[in-house]
C-alpha positions as CSV (number, residue, x, y, z in Angstrom):
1,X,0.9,-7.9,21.0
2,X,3.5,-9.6,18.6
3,X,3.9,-12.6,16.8
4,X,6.0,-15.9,17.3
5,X,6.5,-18.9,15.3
6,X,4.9,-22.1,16.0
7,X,8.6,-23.6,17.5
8,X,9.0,-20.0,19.8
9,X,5.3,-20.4,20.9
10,X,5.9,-23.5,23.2
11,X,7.8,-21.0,25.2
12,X,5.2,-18.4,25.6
13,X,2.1,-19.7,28.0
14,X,-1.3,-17.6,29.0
15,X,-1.1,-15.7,32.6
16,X,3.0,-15.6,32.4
17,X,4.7,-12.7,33.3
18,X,7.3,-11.0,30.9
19,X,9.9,-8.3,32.6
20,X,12.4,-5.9,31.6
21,X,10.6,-5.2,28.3
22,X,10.8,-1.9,26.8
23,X,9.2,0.6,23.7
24,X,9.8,3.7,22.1
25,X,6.7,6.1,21.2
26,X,7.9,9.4,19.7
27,X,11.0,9.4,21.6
28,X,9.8,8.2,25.0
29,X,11.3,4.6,25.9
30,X,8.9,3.4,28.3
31,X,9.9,0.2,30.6
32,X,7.1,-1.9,32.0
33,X,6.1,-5.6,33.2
34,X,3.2,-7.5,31.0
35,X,1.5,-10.5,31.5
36,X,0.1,-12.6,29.0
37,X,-3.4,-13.0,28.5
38,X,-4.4,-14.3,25.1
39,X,-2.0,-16.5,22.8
40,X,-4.3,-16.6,19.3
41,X,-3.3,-18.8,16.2
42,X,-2.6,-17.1,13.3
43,X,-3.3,-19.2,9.9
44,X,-1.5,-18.3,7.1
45,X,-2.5,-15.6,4.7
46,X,-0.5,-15.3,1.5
47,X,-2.3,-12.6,-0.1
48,X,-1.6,-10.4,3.7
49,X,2.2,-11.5,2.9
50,X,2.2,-14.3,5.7
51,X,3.1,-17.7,4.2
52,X,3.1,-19.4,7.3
53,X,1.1,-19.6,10.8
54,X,2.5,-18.2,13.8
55,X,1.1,-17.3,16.8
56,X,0.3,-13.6,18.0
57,X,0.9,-13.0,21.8
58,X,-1.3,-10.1,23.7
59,X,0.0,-8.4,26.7
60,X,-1.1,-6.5,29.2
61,X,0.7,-4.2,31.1
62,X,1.4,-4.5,34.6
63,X,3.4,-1.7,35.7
64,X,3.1,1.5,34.0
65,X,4.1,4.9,35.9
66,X,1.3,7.5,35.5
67,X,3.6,9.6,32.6
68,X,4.5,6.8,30.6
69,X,0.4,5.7,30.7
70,X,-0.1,9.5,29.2
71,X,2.2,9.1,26.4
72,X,0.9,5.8,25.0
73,X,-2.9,7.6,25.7
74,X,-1.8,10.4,23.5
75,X,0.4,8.2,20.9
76,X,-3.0,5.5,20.6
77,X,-5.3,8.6,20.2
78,X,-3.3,10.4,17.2
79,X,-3.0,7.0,15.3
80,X,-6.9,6.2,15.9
81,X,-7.7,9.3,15.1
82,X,-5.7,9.6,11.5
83,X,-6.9,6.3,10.7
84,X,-10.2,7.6,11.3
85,X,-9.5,10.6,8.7
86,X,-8.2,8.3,6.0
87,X,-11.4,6.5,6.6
88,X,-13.7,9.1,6.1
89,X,-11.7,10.7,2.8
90,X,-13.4,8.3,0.6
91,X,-17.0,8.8,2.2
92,X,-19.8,10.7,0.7
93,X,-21.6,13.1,3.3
């Protein structure tokens, strides 16, 4: 997902397709096709640093080779699981 202003969001509609885009995870770009399925309102939050409301976009992707599906597995898992150990630093067991 990412976020738009309210002027960029009339040109971002649910169930259209975006093409050509591209990302980099630890080195890998990785090309794909994404469709929009949920365009959410996003109020503004001074204390999180946004002064004014936008709109956040989420994609899914349509086309993703079998490799380039491994490498964001493996790139989602390491984040999840360091946030998970930063988490559990301040805990008491």
């Amino acid at each position: 997902s990412f976020m738009i202003s309210s002027e960029e969001s009339k040109y971002f509609q649910v169930d259209d397709i975006i093409e050509d885009l591209s990302i980099f995870v630890e080195y890998n770009q990785i090309s794909f096709k994404s469709k929009i399925v949920n365009k959410i309102y996003i109020r503004p939050n001074k204390s999180k640093g946004f002064n004014y409301g936008g709109w956040k976009i989420c994609l899914r992707f349509t086309s993703l080779t079998p490799r380039d599906k491994e490498v964001l597995q493996s790139f989602i898992f390491s984040v999840v699981c360091q946030t998970l150990k930063g988490a559990n630093k301040g805990s008491v067991a």
